[in-house]
N, CA, C and O atoms as a DFTB+ gen file, in Angstrom:
576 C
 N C O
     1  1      -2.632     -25.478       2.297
     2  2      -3.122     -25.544       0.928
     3  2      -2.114     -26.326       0.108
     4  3      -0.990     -25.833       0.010
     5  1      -2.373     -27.508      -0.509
     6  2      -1.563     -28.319      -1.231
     7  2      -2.388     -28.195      -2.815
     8  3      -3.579     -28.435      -3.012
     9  1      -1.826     -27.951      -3.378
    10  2      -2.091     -27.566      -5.108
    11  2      -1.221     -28.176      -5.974
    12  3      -0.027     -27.926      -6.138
    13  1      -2.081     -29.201      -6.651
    14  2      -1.253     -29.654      -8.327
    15  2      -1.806     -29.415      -9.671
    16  3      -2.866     -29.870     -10.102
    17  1      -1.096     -28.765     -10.194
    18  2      -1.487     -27.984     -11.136
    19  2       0.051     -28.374     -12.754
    20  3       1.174     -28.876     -12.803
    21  1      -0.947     -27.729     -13.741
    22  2      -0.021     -28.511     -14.838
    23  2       1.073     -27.459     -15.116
    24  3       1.190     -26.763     -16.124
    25  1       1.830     -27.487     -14.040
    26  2       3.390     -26.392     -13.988
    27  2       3.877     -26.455     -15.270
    28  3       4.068     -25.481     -15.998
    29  1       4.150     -28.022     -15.642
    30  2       4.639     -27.910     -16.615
    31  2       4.829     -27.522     -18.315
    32  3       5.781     -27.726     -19.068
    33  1       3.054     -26.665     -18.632
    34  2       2.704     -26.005     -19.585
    35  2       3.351     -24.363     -18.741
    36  3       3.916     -23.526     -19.445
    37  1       3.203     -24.183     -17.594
    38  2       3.139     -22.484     -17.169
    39  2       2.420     -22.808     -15.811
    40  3       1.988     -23.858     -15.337
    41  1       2.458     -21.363     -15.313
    42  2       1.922     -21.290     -13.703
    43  2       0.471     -20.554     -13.599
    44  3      -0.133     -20.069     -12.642
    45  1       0.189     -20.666     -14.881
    46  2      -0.742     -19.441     -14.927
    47  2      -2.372     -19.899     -14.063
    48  3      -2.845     -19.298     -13.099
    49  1      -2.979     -21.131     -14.772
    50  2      -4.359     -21.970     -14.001
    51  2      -3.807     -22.164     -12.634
    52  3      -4.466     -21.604     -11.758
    53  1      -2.691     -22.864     -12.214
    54  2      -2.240     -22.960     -10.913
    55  2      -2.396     -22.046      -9.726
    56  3      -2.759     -22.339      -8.586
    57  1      -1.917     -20.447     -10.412
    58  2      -1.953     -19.540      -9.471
    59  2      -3.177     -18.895      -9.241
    60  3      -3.576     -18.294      -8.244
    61  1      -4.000     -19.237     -10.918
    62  2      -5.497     -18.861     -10.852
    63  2      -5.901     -19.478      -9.742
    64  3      -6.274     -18.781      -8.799
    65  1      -5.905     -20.676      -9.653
    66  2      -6.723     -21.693      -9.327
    67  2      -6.269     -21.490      -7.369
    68  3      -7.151     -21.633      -6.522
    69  1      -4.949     -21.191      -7.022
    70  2      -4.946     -20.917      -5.704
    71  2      -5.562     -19.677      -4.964
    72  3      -6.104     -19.621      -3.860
    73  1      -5.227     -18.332      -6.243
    74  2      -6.032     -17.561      -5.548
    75  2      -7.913     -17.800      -5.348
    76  3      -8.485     -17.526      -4.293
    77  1      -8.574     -18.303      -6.484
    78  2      -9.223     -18.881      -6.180
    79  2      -9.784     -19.777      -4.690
    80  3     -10.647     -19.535      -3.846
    81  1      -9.186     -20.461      -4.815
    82  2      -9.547     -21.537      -3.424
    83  2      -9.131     -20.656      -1.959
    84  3      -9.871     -20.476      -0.992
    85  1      -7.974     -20.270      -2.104
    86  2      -7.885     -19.209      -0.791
    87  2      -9.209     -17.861      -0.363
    88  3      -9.567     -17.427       0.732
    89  1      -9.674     -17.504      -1.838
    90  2     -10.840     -16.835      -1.640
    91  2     -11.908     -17.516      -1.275
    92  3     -12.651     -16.837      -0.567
    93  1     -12.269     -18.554      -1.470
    94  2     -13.077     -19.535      -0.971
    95  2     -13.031     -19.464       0.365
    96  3     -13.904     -19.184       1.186
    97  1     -11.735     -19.795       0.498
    98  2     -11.739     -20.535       2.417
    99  2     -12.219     -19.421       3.364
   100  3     -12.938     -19.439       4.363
   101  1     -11.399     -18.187       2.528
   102  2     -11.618     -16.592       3.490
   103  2     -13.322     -16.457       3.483
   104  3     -13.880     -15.885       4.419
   105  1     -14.145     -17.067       2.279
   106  2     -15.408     -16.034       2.458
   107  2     -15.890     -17.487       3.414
   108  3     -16.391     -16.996       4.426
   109  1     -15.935     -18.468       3.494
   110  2     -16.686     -19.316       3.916
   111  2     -16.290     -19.713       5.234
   112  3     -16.981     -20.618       5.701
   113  1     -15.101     -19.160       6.170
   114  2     -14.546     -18.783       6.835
   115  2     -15.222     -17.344       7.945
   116  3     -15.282     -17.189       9.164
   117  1     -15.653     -16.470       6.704
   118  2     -16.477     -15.890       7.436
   119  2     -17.667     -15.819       7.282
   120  3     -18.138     -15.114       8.175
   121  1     -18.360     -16.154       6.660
   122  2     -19.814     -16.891       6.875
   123  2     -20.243     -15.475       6.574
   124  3     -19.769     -14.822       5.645
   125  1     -21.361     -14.940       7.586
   126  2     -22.230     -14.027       7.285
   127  2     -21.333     -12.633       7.112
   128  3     -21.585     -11.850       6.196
   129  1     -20.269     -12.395       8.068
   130  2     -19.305     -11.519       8.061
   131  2     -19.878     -10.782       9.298
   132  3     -19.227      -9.790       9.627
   133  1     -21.044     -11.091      10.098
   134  2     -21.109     -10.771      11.535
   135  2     -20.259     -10.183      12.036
   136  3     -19.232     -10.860      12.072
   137  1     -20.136      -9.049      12.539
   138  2     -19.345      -8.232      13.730
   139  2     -17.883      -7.900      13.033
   140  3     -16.965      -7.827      13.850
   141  1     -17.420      -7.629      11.254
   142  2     -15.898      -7.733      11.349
   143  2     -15.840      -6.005      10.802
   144  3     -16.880      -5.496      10.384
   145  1     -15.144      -5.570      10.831
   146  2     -14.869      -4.444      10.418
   147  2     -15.320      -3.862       9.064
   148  3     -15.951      -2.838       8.801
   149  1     -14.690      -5.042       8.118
   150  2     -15.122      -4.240       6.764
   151  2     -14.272      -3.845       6.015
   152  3     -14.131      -4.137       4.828
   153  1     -13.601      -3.100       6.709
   154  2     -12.112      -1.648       5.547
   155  2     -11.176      -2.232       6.660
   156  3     -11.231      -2.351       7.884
   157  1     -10.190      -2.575       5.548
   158  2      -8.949      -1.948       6.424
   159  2      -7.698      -1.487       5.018
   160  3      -7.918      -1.714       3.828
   161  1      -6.863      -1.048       5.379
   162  2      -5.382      -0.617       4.722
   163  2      -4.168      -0.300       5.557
   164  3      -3.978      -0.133       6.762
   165  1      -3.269      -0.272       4.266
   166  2      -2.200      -0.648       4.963
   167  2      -0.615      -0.135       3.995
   168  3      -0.219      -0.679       2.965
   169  1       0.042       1.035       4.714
   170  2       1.266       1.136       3.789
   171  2       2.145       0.460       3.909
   172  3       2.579       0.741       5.026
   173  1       2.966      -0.569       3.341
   174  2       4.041      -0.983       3.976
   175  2       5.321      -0.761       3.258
   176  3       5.320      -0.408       2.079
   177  1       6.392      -0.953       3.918
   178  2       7.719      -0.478       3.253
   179  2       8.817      -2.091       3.251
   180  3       9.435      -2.597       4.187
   181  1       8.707      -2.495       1.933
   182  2       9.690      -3.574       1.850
   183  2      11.107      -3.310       1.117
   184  3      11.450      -3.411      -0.061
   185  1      11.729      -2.966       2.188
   186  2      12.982      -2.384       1.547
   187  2      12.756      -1.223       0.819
   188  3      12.037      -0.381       1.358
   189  1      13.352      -0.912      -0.636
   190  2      13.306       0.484      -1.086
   191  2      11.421       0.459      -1.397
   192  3      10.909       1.530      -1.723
   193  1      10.667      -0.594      -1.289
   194  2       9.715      -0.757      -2.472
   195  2       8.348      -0.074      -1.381
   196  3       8.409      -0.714      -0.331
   197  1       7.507       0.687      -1.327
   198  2       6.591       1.381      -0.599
   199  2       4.867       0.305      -1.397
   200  3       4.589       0.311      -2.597
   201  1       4.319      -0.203      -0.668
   202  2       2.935      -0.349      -1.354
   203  2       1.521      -0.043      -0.097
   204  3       1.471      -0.086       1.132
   205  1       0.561       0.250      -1.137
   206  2       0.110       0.550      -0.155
   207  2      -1.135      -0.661      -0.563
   208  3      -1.311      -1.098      -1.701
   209  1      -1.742      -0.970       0.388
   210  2      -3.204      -2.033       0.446
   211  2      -4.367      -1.593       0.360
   212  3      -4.220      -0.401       0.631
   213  1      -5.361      -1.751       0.175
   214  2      -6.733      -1.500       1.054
   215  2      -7.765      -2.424       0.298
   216  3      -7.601      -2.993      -0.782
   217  1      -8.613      -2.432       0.934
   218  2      -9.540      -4.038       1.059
   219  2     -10.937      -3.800       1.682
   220  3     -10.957      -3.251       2.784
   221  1     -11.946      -4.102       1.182
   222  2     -13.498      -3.714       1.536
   223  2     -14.287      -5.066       1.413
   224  3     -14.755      -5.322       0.304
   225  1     -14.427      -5.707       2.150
   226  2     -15.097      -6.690       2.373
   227  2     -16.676      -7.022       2.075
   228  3     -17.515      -7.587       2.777
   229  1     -16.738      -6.569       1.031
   230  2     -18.226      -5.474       0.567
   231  2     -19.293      -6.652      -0.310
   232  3     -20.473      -6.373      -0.524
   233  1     -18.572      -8.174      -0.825
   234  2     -19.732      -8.921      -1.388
   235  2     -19.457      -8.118      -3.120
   236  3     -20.224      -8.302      -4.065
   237  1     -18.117      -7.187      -3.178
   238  2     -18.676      -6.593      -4.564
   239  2     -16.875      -6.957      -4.903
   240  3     -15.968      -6.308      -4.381
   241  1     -16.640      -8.190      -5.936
   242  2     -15.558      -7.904      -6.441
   243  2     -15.243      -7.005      -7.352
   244  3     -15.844      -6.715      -8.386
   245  1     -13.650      -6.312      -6.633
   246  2     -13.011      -5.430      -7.625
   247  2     -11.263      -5.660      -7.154
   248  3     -10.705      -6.341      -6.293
   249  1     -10.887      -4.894      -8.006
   250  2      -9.799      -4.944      -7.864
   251  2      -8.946      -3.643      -8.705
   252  3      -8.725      -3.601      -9.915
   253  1      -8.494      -2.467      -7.512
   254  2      -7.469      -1.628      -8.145
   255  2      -6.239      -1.809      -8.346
   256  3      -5.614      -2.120      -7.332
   257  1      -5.611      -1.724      -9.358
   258  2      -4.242      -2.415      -9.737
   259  2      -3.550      -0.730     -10.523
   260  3      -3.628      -0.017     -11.523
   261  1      -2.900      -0.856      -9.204
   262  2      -1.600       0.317      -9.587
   263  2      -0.049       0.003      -9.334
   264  3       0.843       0.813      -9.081
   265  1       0.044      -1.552      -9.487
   266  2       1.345      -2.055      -9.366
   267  2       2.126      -2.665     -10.749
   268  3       1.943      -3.787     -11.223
   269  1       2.905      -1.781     -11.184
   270  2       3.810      -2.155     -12.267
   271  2       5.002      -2.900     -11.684
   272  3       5.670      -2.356     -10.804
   273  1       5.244      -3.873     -12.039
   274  2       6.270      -4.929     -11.580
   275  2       7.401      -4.523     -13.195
   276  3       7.243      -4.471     -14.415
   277  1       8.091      -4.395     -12.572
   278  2       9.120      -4.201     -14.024
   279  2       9.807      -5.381     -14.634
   280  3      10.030      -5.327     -15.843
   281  1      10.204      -6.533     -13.900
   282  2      10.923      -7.785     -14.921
   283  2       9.730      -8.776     -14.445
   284  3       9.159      -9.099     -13.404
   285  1       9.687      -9.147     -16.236
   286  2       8.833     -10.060     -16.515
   287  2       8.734     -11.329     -15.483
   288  3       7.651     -11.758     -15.085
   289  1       9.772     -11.774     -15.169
   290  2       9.863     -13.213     -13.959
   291  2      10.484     -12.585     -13.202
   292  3      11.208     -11.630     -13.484
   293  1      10.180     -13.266     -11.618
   294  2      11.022     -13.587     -10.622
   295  2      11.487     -14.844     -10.262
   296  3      10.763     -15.520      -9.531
   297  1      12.807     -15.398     -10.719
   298  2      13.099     -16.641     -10.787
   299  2      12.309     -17.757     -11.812
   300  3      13.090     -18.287     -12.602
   301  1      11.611     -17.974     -11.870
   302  2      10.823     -19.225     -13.206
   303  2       9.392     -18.390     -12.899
   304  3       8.789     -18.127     -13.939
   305  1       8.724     -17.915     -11.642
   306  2       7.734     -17.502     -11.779
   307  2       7.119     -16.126     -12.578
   308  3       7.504     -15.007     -12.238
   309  1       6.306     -16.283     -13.472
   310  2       6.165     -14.563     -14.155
   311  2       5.089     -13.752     -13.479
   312  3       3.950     -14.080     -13.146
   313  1       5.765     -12.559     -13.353
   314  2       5.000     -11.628     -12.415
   315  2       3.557     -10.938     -12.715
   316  3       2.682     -10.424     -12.018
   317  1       3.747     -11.181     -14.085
   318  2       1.763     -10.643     -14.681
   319  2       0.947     -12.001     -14.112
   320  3      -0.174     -12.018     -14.621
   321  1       1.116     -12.887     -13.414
   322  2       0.702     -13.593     -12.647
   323  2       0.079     -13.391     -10.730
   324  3      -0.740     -14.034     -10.074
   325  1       0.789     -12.424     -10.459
   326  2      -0.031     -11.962      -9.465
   327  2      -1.155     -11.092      -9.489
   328  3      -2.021     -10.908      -8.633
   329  1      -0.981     -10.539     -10.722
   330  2      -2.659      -9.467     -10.947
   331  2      -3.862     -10.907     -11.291
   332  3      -5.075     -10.707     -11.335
   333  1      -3.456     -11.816     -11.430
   334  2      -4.468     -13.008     -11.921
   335  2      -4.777     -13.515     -10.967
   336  3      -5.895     -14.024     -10.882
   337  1      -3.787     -13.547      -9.815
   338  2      -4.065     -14.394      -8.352
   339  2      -4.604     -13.372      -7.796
   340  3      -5.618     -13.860      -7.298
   341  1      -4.601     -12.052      -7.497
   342  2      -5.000     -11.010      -7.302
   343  2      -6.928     -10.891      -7.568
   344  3      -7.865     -10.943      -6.771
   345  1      -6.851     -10.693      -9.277
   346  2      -8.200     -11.036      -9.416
   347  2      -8.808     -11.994      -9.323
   348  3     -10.004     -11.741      -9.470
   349  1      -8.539     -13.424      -9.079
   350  2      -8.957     -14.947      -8.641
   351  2      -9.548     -14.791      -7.211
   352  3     -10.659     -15.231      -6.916
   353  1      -8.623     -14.047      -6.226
   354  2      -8.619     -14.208      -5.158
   355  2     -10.144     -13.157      -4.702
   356  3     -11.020     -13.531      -3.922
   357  1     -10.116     -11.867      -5.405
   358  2     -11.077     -10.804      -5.085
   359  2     -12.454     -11.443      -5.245
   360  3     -13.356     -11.434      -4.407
   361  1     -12.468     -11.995      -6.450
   362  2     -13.458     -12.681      -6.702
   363  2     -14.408     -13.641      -6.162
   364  3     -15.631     -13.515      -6.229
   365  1     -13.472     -15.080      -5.360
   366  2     -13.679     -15.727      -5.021
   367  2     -14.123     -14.970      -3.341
   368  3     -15.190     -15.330      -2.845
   369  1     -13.717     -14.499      -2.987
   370  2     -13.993     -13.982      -1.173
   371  2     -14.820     -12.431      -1.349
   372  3     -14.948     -11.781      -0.311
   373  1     -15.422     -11.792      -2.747
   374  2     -15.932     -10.631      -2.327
   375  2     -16.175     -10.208      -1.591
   376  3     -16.985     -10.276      -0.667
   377  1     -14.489      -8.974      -2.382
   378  2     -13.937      -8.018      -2.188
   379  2     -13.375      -6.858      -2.523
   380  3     -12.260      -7.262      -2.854
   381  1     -13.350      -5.512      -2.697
   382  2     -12.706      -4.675      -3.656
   383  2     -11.402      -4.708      -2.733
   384  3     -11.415      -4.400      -1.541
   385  1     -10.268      -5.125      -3.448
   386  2      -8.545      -4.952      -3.157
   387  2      -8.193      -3.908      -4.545
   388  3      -8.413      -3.959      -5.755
   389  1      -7.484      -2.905      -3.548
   390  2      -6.749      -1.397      -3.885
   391  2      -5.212      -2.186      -3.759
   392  3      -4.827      -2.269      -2.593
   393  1      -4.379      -2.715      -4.686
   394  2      -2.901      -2.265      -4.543
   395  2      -2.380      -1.388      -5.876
   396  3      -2.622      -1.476      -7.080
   397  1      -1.466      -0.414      -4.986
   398  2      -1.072       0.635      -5.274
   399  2       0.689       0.737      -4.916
   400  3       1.250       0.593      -3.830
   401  1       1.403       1.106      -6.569
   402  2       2.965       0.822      -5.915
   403  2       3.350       2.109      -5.625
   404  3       3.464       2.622      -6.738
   405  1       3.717       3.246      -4.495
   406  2       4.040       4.250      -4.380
   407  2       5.354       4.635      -4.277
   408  3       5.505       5.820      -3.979
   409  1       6.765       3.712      -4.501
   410  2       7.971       3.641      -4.416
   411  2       8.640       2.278      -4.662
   412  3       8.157       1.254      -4.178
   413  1       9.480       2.269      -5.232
   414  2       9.764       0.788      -5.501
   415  2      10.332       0.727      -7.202
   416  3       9.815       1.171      -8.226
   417  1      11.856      -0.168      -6.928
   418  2      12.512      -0.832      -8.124
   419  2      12.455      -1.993      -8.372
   420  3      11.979      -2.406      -9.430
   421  1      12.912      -2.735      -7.476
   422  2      12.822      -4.505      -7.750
   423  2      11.952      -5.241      -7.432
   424  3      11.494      -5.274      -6.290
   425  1      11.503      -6.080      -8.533
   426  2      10.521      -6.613      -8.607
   427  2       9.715      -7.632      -7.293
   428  3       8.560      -7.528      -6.880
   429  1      10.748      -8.557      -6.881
   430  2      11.360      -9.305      -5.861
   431  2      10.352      -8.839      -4.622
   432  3       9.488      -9.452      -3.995
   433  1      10.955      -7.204      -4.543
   434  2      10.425      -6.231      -3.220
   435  2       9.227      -6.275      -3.358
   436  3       8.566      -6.881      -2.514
   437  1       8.724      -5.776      -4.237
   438  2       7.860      -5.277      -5.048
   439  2       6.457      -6.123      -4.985
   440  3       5.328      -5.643      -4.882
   441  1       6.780      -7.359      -5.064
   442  2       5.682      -8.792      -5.061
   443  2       5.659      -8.786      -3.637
   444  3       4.553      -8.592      -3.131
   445  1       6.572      -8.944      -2.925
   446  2       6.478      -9.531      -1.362
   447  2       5.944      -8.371      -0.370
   448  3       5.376      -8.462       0.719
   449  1       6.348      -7.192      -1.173
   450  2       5.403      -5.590      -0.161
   451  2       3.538      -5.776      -0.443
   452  3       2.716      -5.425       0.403
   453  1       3.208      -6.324      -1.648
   454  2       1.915      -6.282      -2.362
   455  2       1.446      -7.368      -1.232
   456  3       0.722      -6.886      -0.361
   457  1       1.733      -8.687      -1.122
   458  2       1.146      -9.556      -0.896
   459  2       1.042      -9.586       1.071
   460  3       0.209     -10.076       1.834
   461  1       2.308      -8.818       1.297
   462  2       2.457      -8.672       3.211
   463  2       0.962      -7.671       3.168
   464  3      -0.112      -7.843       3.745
   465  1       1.413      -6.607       2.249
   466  2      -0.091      -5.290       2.879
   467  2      -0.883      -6.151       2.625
   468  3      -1.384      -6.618       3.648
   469  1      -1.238      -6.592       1.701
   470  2      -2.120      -7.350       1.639
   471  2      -3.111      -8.275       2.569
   472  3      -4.332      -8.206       2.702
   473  1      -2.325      -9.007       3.058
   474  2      -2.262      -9.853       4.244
   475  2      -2.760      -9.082       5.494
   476  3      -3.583      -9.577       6.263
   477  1      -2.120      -7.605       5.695
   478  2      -2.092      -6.914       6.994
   479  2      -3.290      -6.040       6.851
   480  3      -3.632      -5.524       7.915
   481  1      -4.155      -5.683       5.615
   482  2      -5.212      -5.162       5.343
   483  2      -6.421      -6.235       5.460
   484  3      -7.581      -5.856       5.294
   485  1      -6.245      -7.008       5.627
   486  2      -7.016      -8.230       5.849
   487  2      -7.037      -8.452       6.969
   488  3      -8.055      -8.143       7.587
   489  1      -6.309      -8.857       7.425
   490  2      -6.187      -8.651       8.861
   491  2      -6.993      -7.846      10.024
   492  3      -7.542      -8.091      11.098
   493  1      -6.592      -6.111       8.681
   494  2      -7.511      -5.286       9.780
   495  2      -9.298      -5.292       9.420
   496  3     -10.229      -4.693       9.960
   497  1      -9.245      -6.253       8.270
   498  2     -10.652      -6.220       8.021
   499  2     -11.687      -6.967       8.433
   500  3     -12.881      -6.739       8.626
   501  1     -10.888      -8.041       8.542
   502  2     -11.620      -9.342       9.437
   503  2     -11.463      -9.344      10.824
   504  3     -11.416     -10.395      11.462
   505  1     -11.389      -8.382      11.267
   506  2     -11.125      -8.578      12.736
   507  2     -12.875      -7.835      13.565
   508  3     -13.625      -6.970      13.113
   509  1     -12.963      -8.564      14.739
   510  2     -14.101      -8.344      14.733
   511  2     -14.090      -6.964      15.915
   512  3     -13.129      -6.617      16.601
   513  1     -15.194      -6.468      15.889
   514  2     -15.078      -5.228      16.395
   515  2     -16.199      -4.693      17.380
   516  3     -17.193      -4.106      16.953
   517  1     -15.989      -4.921      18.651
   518  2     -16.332      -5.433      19.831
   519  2     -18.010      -4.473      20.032
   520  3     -19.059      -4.782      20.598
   521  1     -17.533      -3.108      19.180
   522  2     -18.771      -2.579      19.287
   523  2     -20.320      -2.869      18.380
   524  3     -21.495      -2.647      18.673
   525  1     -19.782      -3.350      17.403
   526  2     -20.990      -3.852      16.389
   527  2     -20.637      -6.229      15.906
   528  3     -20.403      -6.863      14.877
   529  1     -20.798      -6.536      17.180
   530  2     -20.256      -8.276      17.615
   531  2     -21.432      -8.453      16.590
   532  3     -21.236      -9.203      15.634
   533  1     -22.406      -7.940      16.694
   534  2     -24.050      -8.913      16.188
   535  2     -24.174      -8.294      14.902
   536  3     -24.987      -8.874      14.182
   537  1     -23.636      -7.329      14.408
   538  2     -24.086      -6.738      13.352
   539  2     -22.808      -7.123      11.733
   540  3     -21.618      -7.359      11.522
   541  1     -24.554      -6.902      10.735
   542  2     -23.312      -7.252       9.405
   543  2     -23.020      -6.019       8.873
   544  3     -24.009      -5.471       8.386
   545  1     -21.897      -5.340       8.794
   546  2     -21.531      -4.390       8.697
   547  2     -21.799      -3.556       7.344
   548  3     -20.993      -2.909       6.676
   549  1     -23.137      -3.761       7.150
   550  2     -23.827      -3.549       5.683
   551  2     -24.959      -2.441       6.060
   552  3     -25.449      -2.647       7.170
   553  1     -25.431      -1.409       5.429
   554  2     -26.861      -0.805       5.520
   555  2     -27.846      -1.700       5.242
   556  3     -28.916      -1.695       5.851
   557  1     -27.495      -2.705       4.108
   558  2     -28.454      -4.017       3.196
   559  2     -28.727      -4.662       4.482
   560  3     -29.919      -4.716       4.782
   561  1     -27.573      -5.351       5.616
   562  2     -27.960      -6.151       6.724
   563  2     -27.241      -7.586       5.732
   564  3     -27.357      -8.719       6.199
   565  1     -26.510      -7.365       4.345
   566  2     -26.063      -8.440       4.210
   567  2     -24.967      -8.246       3.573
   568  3     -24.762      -7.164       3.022
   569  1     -24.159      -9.158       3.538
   570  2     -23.011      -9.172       2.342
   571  2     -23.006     -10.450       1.586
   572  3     -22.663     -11.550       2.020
   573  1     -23.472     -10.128       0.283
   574  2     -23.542     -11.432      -0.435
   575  2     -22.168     -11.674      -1.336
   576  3     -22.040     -12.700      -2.003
């Protein structure tokens, strides 16, 4: 993913605009969503910082946000910027994403625990699941 974006007002459309397109690639990537699981979650521990994931592949964007990041930036980037890539991203690949901070001081930790579960709840959601290969893991028979 190569992105140019007008940094030099702020990061804010930029990061919109990636979570965006990454939600794109994920839903169109999986097409009908044939044979994948659906749910997955995930606690992970980044250093002192505990988060936990979870992710429903459901055609219904949402997004639970129980992560308080405490300093405003990490390095030039500002951190009320990942709840935007966060909701960009849910949106674009409908999905309800649960992050939740259950331990954790620095911010740093804090971003990089959100975005790994993240990743690893996805993971367990898109993975396909040998007993239902033909099926869309919907009562509807669809996920729009």
């Amino acid at each position: 993913l190569a992105c140019e974006g007008d940094t030099d007002v702020d990061f804010h459309h930029t990061t919109e605009d990636i979570g965006i397109a990454l939600g794109r690639a994920f839903d169109q990537a999986l097409g009908e969503r044939r044979g994948i699981r659906r749910y997955g979650s995930v606690i992970l521990p980044m250093d002192e910082a505990l988060v936990l994931a979870a992710v429903d592949i459901s055609g219904r964007p949402a997004l639970g946000w129980d992560l308080p990041i405490p300093a405003q930036k990490v390095g030039d980037f500002d951190t009320e910027l990942v709840k935007e890539f966060m909701l960009a991203f849910s949106r674009a690949l409908g999905a309800a994403i649960h992050l939740r901070l259950l331990a954790g001081e620095n911010s740093h930790h804090i971003i990089e625990g959100a975005f790994k579960a993240l990743a690893r709840a996805l993971a367990q959601a898109v993975e396909i699941d040998a007993r239902f290969r033909e099926r869309i893991p919907s009562t509807k028979g669809t996920i729009l």
